[in-house]
Structures are given as structure tokens and as C-alpha cells.
LOKE-372576 format. One record per residue (C-alpha): x, y, z negated; residue in one letter; residue number from 1. Coordinates in pm, whole numbers. Each point is the difference from the previous one (the first is absolute). Layout:
marlum xx = X, yy = Y, zz = Z, residu = a, num = NUM $
...
***
This chain:
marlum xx = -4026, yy = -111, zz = 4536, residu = x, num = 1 $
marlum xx = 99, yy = -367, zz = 42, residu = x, num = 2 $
marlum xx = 358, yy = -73, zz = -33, residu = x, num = 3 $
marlum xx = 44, yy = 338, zz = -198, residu = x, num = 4 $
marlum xx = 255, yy = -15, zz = -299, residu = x, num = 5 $
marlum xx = -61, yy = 186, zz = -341, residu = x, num = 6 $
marlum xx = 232, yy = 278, zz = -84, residu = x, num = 7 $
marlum xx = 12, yy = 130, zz = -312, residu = x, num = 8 $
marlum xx = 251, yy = -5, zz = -382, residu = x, num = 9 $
marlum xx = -107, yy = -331, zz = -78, residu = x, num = 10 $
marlum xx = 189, yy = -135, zz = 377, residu = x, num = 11 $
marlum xx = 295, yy = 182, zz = -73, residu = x, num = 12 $
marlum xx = 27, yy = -85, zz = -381, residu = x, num = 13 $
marlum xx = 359, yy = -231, zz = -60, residu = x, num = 14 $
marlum xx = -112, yy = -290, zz = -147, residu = x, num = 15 $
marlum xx = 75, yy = -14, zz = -418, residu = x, num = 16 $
marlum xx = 312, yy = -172, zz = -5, residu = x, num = 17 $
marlum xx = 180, yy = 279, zz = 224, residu = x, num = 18 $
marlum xx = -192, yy = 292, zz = -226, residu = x, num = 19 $
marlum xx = 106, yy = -218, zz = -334, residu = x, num = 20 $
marlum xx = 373, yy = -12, zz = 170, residu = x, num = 21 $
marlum xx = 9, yy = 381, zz = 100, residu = x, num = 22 $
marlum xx = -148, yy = 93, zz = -358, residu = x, num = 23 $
marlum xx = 283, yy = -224, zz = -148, residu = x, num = 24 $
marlum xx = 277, yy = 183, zz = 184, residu = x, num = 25 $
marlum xx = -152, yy = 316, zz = -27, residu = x, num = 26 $
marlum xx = 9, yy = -57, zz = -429, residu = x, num = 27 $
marlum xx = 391, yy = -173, zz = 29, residu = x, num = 28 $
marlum xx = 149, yy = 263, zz = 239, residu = x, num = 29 $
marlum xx = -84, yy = 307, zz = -281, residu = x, num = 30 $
marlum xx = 263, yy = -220, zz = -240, residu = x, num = 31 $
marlum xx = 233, yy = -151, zz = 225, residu = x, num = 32 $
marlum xx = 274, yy = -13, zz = -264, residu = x, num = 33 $
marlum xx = -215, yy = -207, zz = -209, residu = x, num = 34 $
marlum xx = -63, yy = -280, zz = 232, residu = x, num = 35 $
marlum xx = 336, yy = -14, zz = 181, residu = x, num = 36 $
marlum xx = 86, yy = -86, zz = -356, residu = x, num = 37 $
marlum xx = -303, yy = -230, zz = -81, residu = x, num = 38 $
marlum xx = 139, yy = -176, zz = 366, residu = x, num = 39 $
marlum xx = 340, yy = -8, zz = -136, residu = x, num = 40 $
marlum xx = -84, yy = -187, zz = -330, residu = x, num = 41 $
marlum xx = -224, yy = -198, zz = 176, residu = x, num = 42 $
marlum xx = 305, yy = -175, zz = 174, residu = x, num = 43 $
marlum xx = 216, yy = -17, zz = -266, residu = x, num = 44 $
marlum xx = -323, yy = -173, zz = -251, residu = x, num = 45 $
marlum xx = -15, yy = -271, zz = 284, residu = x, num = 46 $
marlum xx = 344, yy = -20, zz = 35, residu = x, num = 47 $
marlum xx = 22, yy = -86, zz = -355, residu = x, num = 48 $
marlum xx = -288, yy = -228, zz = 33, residu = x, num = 49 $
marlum xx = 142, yy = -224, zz = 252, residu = x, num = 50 $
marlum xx = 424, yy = -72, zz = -131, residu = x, num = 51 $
marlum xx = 38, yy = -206, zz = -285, residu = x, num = 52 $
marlum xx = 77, yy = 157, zz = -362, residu = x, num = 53 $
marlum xx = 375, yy = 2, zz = -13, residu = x, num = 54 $
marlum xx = 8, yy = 177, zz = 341, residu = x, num = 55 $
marlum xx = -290, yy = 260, zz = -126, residu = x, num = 56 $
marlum xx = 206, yy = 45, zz = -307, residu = x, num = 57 $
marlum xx = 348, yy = 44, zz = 193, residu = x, num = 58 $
marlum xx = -178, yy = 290, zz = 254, residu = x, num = 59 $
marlum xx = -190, yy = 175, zz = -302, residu = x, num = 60 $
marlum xx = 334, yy = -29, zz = -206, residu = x, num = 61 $
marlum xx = 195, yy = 183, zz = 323, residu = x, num = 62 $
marlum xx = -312, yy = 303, zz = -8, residu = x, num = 63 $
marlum xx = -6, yy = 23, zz = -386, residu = x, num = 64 $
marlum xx = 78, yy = 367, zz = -174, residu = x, num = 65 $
marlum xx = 205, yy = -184, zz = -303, residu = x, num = 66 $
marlum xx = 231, yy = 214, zz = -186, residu = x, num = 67 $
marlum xx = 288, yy = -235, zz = 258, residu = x, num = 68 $
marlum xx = -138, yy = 116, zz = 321, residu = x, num = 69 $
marlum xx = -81, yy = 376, zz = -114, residu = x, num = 70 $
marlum xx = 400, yy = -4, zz = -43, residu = x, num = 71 $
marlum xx = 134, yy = -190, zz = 313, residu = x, num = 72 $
marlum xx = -315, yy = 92, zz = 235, residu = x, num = 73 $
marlum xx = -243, yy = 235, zz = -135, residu = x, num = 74 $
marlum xx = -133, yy = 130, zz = 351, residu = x, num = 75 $
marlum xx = -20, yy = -315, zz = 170, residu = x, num = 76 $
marlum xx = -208, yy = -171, zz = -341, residu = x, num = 77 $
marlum xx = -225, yy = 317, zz = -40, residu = x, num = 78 $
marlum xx = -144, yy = 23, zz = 294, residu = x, num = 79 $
marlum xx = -26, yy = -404, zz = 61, residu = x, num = 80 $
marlum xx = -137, yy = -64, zz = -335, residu = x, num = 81 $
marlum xx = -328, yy = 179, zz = 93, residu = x, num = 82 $
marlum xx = -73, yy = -201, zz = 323, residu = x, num = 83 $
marlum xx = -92, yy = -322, zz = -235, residu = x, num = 84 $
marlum xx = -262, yy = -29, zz = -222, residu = x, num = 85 $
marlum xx = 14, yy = -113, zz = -397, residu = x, num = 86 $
marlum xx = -318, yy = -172, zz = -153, residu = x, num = 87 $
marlum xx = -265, yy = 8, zz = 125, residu = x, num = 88 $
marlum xx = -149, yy = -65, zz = 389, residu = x, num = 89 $
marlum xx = 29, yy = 205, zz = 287, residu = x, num = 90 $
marlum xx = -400, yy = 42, zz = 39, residu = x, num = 91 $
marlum xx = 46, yy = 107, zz = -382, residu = x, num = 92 $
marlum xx = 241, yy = 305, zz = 145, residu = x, num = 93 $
marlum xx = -196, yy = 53, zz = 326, residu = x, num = 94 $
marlum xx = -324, yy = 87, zz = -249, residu = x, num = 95 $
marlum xx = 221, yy = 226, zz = -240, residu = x, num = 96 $
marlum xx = 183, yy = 175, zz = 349, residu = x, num = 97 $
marlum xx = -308, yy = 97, zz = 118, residu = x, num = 98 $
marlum xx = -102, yy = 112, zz = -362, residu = x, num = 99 $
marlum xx = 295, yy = 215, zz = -76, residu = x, num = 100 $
marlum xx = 261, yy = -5, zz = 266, residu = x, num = 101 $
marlum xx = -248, yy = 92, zz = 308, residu = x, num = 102 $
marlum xx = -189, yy = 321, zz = -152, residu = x, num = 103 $
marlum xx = 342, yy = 85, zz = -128, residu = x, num = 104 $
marlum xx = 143, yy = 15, zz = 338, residu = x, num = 105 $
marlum xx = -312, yy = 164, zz = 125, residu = x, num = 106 $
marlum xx = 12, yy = 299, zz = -225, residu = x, num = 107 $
marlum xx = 400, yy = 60, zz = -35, residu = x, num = 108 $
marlum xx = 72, yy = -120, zz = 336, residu = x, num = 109 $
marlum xx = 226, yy = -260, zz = 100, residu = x, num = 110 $
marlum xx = 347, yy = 133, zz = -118, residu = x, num = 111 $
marlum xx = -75, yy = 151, zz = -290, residu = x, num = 112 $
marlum xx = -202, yy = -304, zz = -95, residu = x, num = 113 $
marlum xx = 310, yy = -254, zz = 54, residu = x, num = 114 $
marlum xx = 203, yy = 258, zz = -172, residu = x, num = 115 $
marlum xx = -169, yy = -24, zz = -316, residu = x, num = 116 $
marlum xx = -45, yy = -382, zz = 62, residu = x, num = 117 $
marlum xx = 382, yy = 3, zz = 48, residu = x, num = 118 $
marlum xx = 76, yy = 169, zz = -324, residu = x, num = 119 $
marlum xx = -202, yy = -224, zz = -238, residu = x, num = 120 $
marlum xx = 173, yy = -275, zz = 185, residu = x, num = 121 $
marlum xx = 334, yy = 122, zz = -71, residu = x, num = 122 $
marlum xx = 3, yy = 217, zz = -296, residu = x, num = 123 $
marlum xx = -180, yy = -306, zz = -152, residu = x, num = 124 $
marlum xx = 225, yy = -236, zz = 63, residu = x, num = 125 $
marlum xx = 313, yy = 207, zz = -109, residu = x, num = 126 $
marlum xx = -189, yy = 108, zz = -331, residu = x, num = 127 $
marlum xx = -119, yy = -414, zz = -62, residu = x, num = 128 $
marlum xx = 325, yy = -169, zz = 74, residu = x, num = 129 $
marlum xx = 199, yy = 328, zz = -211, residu = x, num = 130 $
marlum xx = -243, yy = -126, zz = -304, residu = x, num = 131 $
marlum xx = 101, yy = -428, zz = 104, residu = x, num = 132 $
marlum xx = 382, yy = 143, zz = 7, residu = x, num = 133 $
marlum xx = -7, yy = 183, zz = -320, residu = x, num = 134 $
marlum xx = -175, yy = -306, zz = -195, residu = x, num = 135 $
marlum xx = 275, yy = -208, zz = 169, residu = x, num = 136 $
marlum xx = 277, yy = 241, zz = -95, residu = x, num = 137 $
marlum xx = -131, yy = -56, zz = -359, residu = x, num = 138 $
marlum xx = -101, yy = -346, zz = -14, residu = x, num = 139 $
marlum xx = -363, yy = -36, zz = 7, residu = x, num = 140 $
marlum xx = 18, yy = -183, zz = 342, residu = x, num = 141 $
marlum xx = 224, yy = -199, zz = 148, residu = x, num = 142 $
marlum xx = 314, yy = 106, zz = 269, residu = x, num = 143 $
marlum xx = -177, yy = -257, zz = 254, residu = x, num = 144 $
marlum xx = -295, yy = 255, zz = -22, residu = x, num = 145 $
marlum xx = 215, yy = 216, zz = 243, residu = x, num = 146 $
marlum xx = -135, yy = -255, zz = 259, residu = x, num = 147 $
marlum xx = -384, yy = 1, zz = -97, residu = x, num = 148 $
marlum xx = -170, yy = -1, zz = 318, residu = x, num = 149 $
marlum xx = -215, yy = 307, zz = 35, residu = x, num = 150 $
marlum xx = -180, yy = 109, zz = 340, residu = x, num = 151 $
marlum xx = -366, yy = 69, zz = 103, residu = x, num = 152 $
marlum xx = -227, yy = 343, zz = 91, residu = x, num = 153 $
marlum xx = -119, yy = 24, zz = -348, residu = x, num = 154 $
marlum xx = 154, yy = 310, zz = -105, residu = x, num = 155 $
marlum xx = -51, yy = 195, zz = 305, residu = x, num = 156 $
marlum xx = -379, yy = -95, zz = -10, residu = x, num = 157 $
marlum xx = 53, yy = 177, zz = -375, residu = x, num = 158 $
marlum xx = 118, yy = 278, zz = 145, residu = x, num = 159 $
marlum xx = -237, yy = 41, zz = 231, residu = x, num = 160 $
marlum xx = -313, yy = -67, zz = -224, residu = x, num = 161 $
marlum xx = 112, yy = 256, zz = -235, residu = x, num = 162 $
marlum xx = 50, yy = 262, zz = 269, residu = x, num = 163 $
marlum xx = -381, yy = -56, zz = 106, residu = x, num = 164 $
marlum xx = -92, yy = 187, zz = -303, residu = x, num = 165 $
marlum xx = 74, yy = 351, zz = 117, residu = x, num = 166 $
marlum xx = -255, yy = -103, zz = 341, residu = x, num = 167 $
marlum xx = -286, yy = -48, zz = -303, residu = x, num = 168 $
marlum xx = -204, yy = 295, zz = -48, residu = x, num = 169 $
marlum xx = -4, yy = 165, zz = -420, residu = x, num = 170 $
marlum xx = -98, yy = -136, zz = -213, residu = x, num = 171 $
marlum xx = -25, yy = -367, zz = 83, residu = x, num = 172 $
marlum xx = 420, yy = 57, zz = 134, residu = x, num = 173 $
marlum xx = 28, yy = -19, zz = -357, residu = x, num = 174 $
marlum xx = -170, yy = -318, zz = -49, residu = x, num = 175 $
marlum xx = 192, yy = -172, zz = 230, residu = x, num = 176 $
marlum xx = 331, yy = 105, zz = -85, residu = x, num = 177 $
marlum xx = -84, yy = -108, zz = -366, residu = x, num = 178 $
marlum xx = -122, yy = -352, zz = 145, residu = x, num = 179 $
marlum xx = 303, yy = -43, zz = 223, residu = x, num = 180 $
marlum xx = 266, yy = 76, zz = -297, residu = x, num = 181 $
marlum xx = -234, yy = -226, zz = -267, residu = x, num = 182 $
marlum xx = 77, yy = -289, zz = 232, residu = x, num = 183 $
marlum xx = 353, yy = 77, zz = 55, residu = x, num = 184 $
marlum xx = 60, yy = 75, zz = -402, residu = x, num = 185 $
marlum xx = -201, yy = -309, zz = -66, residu = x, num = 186 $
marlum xx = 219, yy = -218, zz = 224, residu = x, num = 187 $
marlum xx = 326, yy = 111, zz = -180, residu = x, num = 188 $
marlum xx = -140, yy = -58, zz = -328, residu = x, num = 189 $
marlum xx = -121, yy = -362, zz = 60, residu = x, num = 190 $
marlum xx = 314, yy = -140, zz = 285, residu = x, num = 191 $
marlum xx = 254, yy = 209, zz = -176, residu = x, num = 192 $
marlum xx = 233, yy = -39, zz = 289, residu = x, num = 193 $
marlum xx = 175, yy = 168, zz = 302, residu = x, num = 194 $
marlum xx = -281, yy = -59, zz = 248, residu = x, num = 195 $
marlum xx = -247, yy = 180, zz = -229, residu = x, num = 196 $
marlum xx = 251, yy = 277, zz = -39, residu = x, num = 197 $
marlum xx = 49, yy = 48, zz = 337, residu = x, num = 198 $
marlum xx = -371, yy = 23, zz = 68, residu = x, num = 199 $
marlum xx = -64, yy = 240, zz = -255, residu = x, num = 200 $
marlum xx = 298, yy = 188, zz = 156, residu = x, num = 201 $
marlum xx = -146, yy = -44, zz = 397, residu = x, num = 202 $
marlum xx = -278, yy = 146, zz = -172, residu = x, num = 203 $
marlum xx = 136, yy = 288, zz = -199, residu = x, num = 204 $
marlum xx = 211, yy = 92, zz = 346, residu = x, num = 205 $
marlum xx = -323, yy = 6, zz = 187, residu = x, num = 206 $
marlum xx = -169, yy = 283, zz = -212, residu = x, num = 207 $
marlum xx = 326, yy = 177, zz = 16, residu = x, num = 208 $
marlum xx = -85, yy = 32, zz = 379, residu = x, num = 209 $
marlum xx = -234, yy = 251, zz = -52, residu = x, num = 210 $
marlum xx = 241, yy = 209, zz = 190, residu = x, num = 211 $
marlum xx = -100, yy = -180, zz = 328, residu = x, num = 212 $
marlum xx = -398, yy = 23, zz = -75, residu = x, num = 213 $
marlum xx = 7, yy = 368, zz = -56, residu = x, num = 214 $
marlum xx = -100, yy = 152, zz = 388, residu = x, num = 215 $
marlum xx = -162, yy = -350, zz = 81, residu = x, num = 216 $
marlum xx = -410, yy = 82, zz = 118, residu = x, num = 217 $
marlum xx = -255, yy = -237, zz = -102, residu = x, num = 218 $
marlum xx = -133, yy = -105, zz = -328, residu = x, num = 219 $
marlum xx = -171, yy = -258, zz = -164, residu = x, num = 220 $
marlum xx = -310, yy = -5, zz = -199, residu = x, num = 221 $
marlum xx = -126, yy = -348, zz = -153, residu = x, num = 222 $
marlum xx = -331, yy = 112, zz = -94, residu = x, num = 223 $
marlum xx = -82, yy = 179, zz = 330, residu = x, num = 224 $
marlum xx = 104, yy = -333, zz = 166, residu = x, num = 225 $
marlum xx = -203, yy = -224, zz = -198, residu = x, num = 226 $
marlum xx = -309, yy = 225, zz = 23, residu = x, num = 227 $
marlum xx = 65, yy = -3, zz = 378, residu = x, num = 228 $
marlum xx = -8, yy = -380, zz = 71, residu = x, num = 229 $
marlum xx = -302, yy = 5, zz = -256, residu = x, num = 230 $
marlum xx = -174, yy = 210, zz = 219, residu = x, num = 231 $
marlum xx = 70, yy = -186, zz = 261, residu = x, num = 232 $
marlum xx = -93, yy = -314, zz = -146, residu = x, num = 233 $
marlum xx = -344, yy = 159, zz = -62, residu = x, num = 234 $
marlum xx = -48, yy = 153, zz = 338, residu = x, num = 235 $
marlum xx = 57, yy = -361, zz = 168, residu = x, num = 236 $
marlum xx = -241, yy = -163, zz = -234, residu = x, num = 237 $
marlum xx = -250, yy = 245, zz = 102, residu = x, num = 238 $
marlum xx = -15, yy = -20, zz = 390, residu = x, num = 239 $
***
């Protein structure tokens, strides 16, 4: 009939930007802890960016968990220190967040997943700077060391990639757990400072966790997943 419109899926279909926009929400809204955070350092990379170095240093010095500020203002520098990033670019950190951080807070849920994020953070810190404090205390570094800056999300990203193991299915959990302490060990041996310490330590805190994991569902199975996207590799190659 002339004048007569089509009606049908393909009229009503959003066009792909909104569908690539709802998918993108739909994946950030299952880890919302993980990208208020990514938003946070975000801000505070550019912020960085854009002063000039002795202003960086001065706000990095005033957010940094040195033995000086654990004593005088140990909440305040705790929780600051991880809203700045050490090393490293923030697209580096928005790839390893949605590598580690994101399933993490997926499968333990959000609080449970900062917990254990908190307490690599923390116990860390405490156990790194005890180990600077105790080489000061007996001369093998220097009393100015009690003002070393030290900040960054490093040690809660420890935590938090050690605690993935228990989501890996036997026996490749294992594997993993071997892999993620060989790279810790390693970095002690070859830095031999309080950085790699404390990694090793975010780490250590993060399989202690296990505590948290045990009535989590889910599971993880590498082989299963790569045999999946095989298949599917192989099923779009053969329409």
C-alpha cells in the first residue's frame, strides 16, 4: 500500500553506539567499586599531570604512609595514599583493574572485596615501614628515611591478585598461586627493599583471606574458558 511504513526488529533496533553504551554500563555497574576508584585515580593522575614538580612533590609528600605520618596521622595518610597512583600510567591500572580488581569484586562482592583490598593496603604498609624502622633503628638506612615518600594502589592490587586464587578451579589454583608468589619472591630478591617487602606482604595477606572466599559461588576454570572462545572462534569462521 503506498505510503505504508515497515514494521518490524530491524525499525526498532537502537542504533550501535546506544547498544555499545548500554553494554558498557551494563559490564561497569557489576563492579562499581572498581571504577569509582579507576574515576578517582583518574583525577588525581591528571591532577599530577598538570602542577609543576615541587607542587606534585609537596601534595604526594602530605598523602605519603612514611614511618612520620603513620605516627602523627596514620588514618588520614592510609586512606589518601591509595587515591594516587605510583609508576606506571593510569591506562596501565585501568587494564590490571579490570584484570584483577573487577572479577574480584564480582565474585566476593563489593565489601568483602575492598576489605581484603583494605588489608593488603594496610597490613602492608605497617609490616614495610616496621622493616624501614628497624634497619633505621640499626643503621642500615638513614633517620631521614622516616620521611621516604611511599603511596600508590600497589599493595592492595597484591592483595587482591592473590585472593583470586581461591575463585580458580583445582588444580590450575595451584598454578597460579605458585606464579603469583614466584613474582613476589623474585621481586624481593632482586630490589631488596621495603616496596618489595610490602608487596610480597599485600600478597601473603591476600591468601590469608581465604576466610572471605569460603561461601563465595562461582568458580573459575582456565581451560574450560579457553576451549570456549576456541569454539567460538571456530563456529564464526564457519558460517
Amino acid at each position: 500500500m503506498a505510503g505504508s511504513t515497515v514494521r518490524g526488529p530491524e525499525a526498532h533496533r537502537r542504533p550501535w553506539w546506544a547498544r555499545a553504551a548500554r553494554a558498557v554500563w551494563a559490564y561497569v555497574r557489576r563492579a562499581p567499586g572498581t571504577y569509582a576508584w579507576l574515576a578517582v585515580l583518574l583525577v588525581t593522575t591528571e591532577v599530577i599531570r598538570h602542577v609543576d614538580p615541587l607542587t606534585a612533590d609537596r601534595i604526594l609528600q602530605r598523602r605519603s604512609t612514611n614511618l612520620h605520618h603513620l605516627q602523627v596521622s596514620p588514618v588520614r595518610v592510609l586512606v589518601t595514599s591509595a587515591l594516587w597512583i605510583a609508576g606506571g600510567g593510569w591506562f596501565s591500572y585501568f587494564l590490571l583493574y579490570n584484570l584483577f580488581h573487577v572479577p574480584a569484586e564480582r565474585w566476593l562482592g563489593t565489601l568483602r572485596w575492598i576489605s581484603v583490598a583494605m588489608l593488603a593496603h594496610v597490613g602492608a604498609t605497617y609490616l614495610s615501614e616496621g622493616v624501614l624502622g628497624w634497619a633505621i633503628h640499626n643503621g642500615l638506612a638513614p633517620p631521614r628515611a622516616v620521611y621516604t615518600l611511599d603511596y600508590g594502589v600497589s599493595y592492595a592490587l597484591a592483595g587482591v591478585v592473590a585472593v583470586l586464587t581461591y575463585l580458580i578451579v583445582r588444580p590450575w589454583r595451584y598454578l597460579y598461586a605458585a606464579g603469583v608468589l614466584a613474582v613476589y619472591v623474585l621481586g624481593v630478591q632482586q630490589n631488596r627493599d621495603y616496596t618489595s617487602i610490602g608487596h610480597l606482604s599485600a600478597a601473603l595477606i591476600g591468601f590469608a583471606c581465604y576466610p572471605l572466599t569460603r561461601d563465595r559461588p562461582g568458580a573459575f576454570d582456565p581451560v574450560a574458558s579457553v576451549r570456549a572462545v576456541l569454539s567460538r572462534v571456530r563456529r564464526a569462521r564457519g558460517r
